[in-house]
N, CA, C and O atoms as CSV, one atom per row, in Angstrom:
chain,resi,resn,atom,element,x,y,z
A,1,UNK,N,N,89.062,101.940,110.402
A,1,UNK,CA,C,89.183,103.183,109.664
A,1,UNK,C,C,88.124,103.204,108.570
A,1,UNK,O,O,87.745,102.286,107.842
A,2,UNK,N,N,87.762,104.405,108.629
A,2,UNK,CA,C,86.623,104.513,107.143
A,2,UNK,C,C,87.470,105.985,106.328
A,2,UNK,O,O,87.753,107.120,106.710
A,3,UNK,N,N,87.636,105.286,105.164
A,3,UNK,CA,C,87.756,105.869,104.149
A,3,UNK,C,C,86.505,106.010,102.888
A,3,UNK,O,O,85.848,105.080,102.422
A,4,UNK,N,N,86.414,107.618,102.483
A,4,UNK,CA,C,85.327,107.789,101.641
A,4,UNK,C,C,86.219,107.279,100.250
A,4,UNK,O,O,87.359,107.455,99.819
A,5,UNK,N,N,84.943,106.514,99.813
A,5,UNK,CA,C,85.160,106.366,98.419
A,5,UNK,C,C,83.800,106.560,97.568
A,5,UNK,O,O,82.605,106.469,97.848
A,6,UNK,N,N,84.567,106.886,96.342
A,6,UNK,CA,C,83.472,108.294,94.985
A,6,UNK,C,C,83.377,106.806,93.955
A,6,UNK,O,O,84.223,106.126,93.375
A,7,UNK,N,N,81.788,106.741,94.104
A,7,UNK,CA,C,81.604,105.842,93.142
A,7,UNK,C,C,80.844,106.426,91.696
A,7,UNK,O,O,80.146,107.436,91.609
A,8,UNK,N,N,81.121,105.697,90.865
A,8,UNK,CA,C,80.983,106.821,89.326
A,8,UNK,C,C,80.327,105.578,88.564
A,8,UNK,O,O,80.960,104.524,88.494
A,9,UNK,N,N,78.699,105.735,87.831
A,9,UNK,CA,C,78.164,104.917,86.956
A,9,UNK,C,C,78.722,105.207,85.423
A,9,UNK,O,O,78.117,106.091,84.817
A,10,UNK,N,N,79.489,104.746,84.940
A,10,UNK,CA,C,79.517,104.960,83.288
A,10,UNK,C,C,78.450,104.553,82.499
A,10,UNK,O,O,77.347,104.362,83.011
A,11,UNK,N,N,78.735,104.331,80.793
A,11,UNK,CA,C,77.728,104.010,80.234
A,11,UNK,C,C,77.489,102.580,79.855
A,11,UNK,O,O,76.456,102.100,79.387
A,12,UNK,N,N,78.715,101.932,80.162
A,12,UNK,CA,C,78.773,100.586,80.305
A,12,UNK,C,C,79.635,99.989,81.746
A,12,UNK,O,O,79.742,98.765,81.830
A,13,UNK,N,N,80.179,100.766,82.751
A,13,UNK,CA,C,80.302,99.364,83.915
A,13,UNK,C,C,80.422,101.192,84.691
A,13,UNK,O,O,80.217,102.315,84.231
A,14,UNK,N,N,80.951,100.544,86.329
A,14,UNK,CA,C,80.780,101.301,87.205
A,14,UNK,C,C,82.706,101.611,87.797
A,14,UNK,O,O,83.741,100.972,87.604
A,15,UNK,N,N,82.445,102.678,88.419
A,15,UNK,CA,C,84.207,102.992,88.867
A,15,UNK,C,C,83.967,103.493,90.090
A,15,UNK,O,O,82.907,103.950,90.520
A,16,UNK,N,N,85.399,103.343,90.833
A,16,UNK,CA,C,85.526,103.563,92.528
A,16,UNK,C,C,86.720,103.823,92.445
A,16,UNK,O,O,87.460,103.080,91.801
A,17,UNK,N,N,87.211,104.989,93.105
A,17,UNK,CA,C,88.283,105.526,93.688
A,17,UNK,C,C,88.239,105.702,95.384
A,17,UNK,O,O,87.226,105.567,96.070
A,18,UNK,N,N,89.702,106.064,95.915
A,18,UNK,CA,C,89.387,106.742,96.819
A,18,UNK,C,C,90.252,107.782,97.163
A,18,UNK,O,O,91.430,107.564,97.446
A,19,UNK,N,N,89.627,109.191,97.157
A,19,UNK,CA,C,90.574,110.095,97.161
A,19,UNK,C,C,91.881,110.407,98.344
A,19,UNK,O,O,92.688,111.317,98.154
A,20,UNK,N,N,91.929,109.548,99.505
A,20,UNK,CA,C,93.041,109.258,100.406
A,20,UNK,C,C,94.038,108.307,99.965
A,20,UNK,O,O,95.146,107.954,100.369
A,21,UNK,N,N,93.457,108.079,99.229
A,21,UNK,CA,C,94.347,107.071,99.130
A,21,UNK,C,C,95.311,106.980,97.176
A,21,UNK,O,O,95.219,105.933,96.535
A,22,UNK,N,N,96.021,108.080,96.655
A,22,UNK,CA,C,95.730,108.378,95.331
A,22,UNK,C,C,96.046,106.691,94.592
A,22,UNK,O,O,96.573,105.783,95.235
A,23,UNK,N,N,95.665,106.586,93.383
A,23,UNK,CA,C,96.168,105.429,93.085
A,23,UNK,C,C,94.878,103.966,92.935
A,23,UNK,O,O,94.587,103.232,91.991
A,24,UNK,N,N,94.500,104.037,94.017
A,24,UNK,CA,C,93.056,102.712,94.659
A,24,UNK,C,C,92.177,102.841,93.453
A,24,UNK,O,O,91.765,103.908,92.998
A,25,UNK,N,N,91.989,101.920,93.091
A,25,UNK,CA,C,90.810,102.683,91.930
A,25,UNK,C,C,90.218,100.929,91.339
A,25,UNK,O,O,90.860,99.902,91.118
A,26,UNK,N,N,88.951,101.197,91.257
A,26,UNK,CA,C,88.683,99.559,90.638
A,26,UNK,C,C,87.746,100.064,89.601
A,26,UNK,O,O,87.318,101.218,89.625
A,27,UNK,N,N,87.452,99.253,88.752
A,27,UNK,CA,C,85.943,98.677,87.879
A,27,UNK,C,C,85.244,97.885,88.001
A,27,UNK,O,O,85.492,97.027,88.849
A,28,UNK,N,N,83.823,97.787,87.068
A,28,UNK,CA,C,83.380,96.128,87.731
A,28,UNK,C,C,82.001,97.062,86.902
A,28,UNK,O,O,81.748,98.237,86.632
A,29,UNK,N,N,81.320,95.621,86.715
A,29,UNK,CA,C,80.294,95.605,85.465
A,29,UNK,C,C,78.868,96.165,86.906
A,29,UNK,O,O,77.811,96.395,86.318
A,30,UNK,N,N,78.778,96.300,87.902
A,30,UNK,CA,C,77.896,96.782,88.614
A,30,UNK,C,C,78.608,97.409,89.489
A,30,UNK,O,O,79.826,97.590,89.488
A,31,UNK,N,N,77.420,97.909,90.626
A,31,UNK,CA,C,77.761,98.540,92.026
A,31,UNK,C,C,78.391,98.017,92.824
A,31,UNK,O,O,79.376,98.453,93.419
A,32,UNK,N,N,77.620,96.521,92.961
A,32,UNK,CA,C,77.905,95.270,94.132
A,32,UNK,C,C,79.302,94.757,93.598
A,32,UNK,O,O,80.066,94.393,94.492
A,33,UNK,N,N,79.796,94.659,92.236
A,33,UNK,CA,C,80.545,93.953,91.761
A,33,UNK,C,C,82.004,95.519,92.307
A,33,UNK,O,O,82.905,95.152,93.061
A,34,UNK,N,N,82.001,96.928,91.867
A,34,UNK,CA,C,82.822,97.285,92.424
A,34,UNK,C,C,83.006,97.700,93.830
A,34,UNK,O,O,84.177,97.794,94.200
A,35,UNK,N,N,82.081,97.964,94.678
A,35,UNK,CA,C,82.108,97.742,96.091
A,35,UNK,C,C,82.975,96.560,96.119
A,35,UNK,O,O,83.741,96.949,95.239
A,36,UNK,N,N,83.254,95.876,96.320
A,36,UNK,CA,C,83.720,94.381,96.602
A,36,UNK,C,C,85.446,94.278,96.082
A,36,UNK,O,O,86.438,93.687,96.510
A,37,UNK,N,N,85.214,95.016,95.161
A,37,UNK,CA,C,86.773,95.327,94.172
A,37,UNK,C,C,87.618,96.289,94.970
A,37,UNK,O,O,88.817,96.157,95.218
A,38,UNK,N,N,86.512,97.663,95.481
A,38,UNK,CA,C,87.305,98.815,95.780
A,38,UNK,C,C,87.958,98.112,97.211
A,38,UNK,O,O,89.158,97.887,97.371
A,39,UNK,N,N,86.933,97.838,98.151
A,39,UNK,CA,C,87.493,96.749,99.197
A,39,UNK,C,C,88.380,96.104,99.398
A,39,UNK,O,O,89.089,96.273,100.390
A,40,UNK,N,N,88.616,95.057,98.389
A,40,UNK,CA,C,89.977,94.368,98.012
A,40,UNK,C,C,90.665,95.197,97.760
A,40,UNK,O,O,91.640,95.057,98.498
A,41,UNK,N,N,90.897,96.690,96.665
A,41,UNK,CA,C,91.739,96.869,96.726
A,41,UNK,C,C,92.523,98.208,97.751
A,41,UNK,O,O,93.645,98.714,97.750
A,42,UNK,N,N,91.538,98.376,98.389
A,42,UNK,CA,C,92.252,99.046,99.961
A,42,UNK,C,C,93.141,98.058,100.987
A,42,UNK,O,O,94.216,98.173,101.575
A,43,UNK,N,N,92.129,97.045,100.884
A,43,UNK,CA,C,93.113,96.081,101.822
A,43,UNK,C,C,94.047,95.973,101.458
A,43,UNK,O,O,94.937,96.111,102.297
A,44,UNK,N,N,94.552,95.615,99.774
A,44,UNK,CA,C,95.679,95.389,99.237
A,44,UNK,C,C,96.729,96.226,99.610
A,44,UNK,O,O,97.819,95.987,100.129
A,45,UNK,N,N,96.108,97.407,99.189
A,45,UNK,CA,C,97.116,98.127,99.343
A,45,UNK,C,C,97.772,99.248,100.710
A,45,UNK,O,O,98.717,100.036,100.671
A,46,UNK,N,N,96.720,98.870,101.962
A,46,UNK,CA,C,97.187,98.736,103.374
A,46,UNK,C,C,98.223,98.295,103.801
A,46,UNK,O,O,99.092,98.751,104.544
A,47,UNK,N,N,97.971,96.608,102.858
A,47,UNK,CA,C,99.029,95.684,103.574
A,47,UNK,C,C,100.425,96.165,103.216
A,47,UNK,O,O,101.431,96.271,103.917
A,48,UNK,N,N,100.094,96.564,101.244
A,48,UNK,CA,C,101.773,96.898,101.329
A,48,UNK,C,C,102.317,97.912,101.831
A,48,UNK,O,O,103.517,97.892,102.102
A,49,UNK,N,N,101.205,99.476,102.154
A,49,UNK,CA,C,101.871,100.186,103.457
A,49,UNK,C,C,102.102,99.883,104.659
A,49,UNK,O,O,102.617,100.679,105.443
A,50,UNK,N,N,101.694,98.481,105.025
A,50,UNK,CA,C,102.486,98.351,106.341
A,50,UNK,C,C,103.432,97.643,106.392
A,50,UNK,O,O,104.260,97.810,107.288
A,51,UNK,N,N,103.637,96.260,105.075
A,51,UNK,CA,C,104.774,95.949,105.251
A,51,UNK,C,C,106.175,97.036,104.401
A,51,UNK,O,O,107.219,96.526,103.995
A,52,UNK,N,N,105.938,98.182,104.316
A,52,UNK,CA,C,106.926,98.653,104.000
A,52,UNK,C,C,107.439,99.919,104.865
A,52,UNK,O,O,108.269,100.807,104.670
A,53,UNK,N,N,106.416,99.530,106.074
A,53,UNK,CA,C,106.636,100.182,107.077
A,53,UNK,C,C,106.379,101.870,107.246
A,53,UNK,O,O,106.957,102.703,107.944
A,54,UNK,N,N,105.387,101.966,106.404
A,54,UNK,CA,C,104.840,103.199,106.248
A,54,UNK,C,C,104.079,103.204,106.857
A,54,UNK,O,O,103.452,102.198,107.190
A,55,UNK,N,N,103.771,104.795,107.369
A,55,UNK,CA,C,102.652,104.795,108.091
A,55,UNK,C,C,101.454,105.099,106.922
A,55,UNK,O,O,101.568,105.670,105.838
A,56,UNK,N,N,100.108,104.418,107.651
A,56,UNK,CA,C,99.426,104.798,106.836
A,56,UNK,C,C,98.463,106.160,107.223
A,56,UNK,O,O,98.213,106.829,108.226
A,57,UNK,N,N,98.124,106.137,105.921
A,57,UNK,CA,C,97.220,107.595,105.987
A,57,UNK,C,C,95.970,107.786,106.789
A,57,UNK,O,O,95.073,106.945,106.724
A,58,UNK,N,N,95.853,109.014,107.658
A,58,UNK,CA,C,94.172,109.237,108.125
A,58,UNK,C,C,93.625,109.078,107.003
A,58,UNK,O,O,94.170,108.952,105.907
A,59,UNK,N,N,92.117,109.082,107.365
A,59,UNK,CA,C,91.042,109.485,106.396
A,59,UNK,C,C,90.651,110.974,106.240
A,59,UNK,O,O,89.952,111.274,107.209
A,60,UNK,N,N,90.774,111.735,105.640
A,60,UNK,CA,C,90.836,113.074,105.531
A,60,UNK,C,C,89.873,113.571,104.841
A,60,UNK,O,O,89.381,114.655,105.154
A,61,UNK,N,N,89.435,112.843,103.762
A,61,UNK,CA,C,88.040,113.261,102.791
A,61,UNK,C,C,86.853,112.889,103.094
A,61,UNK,O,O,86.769,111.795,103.651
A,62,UNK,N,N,85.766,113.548,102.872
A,62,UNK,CA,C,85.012,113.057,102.906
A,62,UNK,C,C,83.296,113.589,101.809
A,62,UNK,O,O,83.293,114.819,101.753
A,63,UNK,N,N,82.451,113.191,101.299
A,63,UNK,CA,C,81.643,113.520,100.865
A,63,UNK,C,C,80.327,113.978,100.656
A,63,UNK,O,O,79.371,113.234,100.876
A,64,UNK,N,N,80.144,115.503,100.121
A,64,UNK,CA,C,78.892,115.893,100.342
A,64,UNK,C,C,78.154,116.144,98.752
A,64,UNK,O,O,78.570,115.860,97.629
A,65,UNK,N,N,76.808,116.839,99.243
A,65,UNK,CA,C,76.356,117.010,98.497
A,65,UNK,C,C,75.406,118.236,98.345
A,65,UNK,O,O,74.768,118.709,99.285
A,66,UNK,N,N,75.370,118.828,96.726
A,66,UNK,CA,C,75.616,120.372,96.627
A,66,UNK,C,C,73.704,119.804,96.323
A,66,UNK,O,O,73.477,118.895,95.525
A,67,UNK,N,N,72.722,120.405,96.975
A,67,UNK,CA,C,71.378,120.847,95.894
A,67,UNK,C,C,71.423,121.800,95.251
A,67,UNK,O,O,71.829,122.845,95.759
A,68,UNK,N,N,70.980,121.744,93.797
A,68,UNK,CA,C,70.711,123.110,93.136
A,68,UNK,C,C,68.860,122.741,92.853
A,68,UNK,O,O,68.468,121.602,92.598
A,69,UNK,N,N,67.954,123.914,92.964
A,69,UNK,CA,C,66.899,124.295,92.339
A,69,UNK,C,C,66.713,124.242,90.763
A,69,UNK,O,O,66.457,125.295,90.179
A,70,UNK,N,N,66.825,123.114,90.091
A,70,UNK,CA,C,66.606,123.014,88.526
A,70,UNK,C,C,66.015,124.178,88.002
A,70,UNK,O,O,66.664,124.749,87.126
A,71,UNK,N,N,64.788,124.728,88.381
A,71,UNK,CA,C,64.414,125.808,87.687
A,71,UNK,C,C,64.552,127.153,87.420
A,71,UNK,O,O,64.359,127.811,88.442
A,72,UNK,N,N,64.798,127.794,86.491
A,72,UNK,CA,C,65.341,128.980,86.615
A,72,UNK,C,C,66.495,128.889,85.716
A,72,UNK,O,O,67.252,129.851,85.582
């Protein structure tokens, strides 16, 4: 399964959500460092939808991107 996840640079570390999943959400002082976090924490929290016998969710979102013409 691929789930989109929205990665966000702050002004001091980086953030990852994923909007299928509400809740998933990591930090981490780089990119590489939250890639790796958000990861862990999908798996994490897979496992406890399956051992609680939930089904889990499609992937339903996904991400684009708007161009605007700066000038003007």
């Amino acid at each position: 399964m691929k789930y989109t996840v929205i990665y966000e640079k702050g002004t001091t570390s980086w953030g990852a959500y994923v909007p299928d999943l509400p809740g998933v959400i990591a930090v981490g002082d780089s990119r590489d460092e939250v890639e790796h976090l958000i990861r862990e924490a999908v798996e994490f929290h897979l496992e406890g939808i399956r051992e609680e016998g939930i089904s889990i969710p499609p992937p339903a979102s996904f991400a684009g991107v708007v161009e605007i013409n700066s000038a003007g």
